[in-house]
Backbone as a chain_set.jsonl record, in Angstrom:
{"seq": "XXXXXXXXXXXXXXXXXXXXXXXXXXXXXXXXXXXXXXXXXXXXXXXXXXXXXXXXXXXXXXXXXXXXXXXXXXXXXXXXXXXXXXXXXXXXX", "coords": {"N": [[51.843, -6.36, -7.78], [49.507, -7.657, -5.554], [47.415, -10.715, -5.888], [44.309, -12.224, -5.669], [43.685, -14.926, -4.815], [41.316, -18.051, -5.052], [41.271, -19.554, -2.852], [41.782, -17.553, -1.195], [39.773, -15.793, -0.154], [37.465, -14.031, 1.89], [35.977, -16.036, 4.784], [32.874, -17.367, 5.393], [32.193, -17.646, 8.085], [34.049, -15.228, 8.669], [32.98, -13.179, 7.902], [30.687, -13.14, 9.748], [31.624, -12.488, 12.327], [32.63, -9.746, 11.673], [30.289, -8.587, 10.736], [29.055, -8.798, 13.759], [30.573, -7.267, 14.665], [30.308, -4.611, 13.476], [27.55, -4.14, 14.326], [27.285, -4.407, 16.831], [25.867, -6.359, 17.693], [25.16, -10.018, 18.786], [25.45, -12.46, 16.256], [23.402, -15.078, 15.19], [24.784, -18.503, 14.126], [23.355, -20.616, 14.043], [21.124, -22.238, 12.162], [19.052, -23.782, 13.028], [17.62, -22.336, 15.316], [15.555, -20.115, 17.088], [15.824, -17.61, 16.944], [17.2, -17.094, 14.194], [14.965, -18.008, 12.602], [12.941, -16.118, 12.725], [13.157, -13.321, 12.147], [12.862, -14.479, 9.292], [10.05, -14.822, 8.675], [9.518, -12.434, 9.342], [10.591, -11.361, 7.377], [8.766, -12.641, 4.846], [6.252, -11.8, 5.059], [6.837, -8.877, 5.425], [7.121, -9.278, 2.005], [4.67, -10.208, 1.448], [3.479, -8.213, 2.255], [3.878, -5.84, 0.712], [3.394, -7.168, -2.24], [0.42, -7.482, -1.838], [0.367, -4.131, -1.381], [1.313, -3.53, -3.754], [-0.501, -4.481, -5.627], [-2.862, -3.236, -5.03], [-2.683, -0.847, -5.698], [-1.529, -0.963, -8.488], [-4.164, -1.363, -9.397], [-5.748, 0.659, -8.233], [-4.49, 2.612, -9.365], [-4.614, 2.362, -12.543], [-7.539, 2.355, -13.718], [-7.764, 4.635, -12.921], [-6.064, 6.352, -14.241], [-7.339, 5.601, -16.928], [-9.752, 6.646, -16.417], [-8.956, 9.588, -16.318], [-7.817, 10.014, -18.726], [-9.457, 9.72, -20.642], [-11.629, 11.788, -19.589], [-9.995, 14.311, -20.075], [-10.214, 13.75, -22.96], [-13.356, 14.356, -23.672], [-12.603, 17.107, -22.737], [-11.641, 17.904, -24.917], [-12.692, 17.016, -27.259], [-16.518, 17.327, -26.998], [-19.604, 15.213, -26.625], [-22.118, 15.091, -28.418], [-25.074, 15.547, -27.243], [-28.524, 14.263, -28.098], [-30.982, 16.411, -28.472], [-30.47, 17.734, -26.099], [-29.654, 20.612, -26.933], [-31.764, 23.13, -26.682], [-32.279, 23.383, -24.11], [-29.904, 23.386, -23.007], [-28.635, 25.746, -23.565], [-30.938, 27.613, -23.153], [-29.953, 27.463, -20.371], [-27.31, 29.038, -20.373], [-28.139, 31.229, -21.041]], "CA": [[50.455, -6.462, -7.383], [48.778, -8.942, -5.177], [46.512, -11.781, -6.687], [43.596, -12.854, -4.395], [42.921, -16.559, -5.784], [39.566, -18.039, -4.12], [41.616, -19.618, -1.284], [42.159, -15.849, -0.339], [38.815, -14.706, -0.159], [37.023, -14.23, 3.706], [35.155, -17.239, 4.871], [31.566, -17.188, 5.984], [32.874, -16.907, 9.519], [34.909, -13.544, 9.176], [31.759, -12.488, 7.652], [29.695, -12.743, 10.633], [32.18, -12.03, 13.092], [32.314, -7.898, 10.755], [28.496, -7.847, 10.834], [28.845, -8.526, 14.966], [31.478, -5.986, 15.298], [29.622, -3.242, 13.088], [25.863, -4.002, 14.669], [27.109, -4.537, 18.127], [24.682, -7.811, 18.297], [25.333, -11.731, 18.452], [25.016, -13.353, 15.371], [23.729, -16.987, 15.385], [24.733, -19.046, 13.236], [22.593, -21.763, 14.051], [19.95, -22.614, 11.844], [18.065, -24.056, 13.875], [17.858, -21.415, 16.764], [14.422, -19.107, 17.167], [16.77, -15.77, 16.322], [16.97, -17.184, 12.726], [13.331, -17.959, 12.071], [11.913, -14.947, 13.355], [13.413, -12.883, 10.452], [12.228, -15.023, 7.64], [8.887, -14.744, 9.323], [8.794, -10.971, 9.067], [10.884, -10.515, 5.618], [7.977, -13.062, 4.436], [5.575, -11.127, 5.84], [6.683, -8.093, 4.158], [6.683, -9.634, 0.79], [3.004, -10.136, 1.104], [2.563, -6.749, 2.638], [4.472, -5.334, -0.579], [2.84, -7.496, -3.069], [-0.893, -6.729, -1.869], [0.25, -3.105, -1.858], [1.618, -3.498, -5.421], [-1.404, -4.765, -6.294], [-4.351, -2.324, -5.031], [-1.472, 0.514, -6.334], [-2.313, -0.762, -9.506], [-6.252, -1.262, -9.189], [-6.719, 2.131, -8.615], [-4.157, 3.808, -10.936], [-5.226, 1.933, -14.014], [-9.121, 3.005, -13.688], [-7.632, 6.605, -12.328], [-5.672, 6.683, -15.454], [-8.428, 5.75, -17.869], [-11.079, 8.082, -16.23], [-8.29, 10.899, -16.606], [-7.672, 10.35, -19.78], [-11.607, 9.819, -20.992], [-12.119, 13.366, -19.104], [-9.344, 14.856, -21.248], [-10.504, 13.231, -24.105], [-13.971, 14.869, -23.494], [-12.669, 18.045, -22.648], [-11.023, 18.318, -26.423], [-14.117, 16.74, -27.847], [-17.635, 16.916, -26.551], [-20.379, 13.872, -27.204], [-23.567, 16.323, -28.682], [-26.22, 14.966, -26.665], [-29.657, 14.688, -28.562], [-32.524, 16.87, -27.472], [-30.378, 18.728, -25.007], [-29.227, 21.623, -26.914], [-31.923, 24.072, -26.682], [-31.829, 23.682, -22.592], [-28.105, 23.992, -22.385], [-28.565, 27.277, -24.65], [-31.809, 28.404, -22.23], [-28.943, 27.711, -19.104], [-26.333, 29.55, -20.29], [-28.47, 32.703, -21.618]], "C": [[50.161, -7.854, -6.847], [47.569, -9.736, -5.877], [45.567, -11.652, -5.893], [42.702, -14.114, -5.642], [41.399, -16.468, -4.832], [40.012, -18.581, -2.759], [41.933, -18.471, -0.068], [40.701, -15.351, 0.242], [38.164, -14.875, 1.221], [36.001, -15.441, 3.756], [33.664, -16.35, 5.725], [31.671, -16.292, 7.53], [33.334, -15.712, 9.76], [33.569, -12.76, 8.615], [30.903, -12.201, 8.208], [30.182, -12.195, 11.957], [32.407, -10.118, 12.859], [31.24, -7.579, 11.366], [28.512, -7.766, 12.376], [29.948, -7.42, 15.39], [30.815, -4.82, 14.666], [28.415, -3.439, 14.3], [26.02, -3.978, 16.238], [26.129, -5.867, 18.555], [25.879, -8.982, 18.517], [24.825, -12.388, 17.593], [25.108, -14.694, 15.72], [24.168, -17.459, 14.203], [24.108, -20.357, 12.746], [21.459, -21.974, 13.608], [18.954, -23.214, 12.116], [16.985, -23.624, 15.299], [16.164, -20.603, 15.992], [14.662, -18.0, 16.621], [16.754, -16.392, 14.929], [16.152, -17.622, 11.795], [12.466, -16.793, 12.128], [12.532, -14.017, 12.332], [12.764, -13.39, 9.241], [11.257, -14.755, 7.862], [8.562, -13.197, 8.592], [8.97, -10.582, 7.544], [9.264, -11.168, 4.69], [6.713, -12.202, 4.52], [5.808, -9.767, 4.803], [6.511, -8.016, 2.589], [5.707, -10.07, 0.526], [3.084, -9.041, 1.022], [2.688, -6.044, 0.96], [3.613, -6.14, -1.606], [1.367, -6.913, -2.948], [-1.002, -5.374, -2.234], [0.556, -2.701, -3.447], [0.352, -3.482, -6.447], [-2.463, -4.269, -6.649], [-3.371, -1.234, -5.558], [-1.911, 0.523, -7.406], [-3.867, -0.614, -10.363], [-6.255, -0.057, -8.768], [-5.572, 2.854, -9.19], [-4.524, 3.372, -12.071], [-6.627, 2.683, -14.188], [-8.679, 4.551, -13.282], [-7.067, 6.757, -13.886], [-6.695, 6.994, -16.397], [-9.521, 6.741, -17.529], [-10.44, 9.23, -16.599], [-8.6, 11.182, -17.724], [-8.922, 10.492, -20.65], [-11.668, 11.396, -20.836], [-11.077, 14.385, -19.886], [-9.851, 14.837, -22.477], [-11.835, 14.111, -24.673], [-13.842, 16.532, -23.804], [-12.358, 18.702, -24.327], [-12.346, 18.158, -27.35], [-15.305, 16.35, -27.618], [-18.049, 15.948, -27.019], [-21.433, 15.154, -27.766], [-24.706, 14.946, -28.223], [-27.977, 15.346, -27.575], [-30.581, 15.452, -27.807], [-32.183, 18.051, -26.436], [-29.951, 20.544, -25.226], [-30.3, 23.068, -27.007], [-32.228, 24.098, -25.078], [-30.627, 24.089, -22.382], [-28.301, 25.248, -23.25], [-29.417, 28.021, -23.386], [-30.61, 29.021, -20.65], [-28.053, 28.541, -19.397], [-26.735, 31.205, -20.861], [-29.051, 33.215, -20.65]], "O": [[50.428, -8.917, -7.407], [46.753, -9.022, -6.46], [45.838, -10.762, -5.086], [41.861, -14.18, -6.539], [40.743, -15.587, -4.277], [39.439, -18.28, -1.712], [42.167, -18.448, 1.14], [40.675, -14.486, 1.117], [38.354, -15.978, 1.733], [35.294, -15.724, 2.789], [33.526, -15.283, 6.324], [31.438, -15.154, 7.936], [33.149, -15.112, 10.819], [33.302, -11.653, 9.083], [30.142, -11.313, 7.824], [29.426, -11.546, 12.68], [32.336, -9.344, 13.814], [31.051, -6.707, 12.214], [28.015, -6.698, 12.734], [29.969, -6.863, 16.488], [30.739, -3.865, 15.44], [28.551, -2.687, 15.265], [25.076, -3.599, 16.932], [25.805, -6.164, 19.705], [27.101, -8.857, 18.436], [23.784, -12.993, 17.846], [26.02, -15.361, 16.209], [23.926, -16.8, 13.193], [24.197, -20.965, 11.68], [20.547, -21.962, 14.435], [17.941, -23.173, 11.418], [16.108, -24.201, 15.942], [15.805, -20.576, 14.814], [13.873, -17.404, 15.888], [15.792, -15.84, 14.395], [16.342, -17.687, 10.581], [11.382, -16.668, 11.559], [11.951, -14.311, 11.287], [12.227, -12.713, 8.364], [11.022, -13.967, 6.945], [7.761, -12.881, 7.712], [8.244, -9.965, 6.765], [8.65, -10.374, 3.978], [6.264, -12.098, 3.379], [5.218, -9.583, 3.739], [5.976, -7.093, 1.975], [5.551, -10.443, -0.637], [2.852, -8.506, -0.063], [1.731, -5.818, 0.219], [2.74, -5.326, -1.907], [1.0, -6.031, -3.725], [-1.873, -4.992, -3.016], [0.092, -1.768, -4.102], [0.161, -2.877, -7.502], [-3.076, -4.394, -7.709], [-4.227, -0.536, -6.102], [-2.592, 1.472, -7.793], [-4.359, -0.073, -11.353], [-7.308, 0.418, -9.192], [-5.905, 3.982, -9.555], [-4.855, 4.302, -12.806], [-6.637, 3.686, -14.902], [-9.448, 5.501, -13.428], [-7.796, 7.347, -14.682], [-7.017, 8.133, -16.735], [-10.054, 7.506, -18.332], [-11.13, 10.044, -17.213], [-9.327, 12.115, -18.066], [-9.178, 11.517, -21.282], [-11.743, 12.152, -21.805], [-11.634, 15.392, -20.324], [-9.949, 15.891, -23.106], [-11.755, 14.595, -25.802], [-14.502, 17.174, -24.621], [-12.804, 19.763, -24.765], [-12.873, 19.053, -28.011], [-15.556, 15.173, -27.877], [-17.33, 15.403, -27.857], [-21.243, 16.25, -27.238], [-24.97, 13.855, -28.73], [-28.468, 16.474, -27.625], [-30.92, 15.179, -26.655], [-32.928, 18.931, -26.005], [-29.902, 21.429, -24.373], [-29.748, 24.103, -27.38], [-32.497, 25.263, -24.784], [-30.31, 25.035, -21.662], [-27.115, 25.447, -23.517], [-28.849, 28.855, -22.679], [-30.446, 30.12, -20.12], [-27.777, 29.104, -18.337], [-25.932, 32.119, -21.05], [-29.463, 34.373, -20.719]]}, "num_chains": 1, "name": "protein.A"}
């Protein structure tokens, strides 16, 4: 069996030279170049979008939850409202 120490393992380079042979593009590698700002830009960008949506996701399932469960809660055990039960008797006769 072959070893693979760490002097074996692919360098950065064969790593972007793969990704341009799968994707068909030109990878830069220049950090300083427009092509590798304009990514961070958008991933940034989505990690707002995603957080805000995370956020109203939970602002209205929490209050959806609790009203559910209230209206369950209800349905098992009425409140007896004073005063009202010989109208709700008249309505339903």
């Amino acid at each position: 069996m072959d070893q693979i120490t760490v002097g074996d393992a692919p360098s950065r380079a064969d790593d972007l030279r793969l990704m341009e042979q799968v994707s068909g593009d030109h990878v830069s590698t220049s950090r300083n170049s427009d092509q590798s700002t304009a990514p961070a830009k958008v991933g940034r960008r989505r990690k707002v979008a995603r957080g805000i949506a995370h956020g109203v996701s939970w602002g209205v399932a929490i209050p959806l939850v609790l009203f559910l469960g209230f209206y369950l809660f209800l349905l098992v055990r009425p409140i007896p409202l004073p005063f009202v039960g010989s109208q709700a008797r008249a309505m339903v006769l």
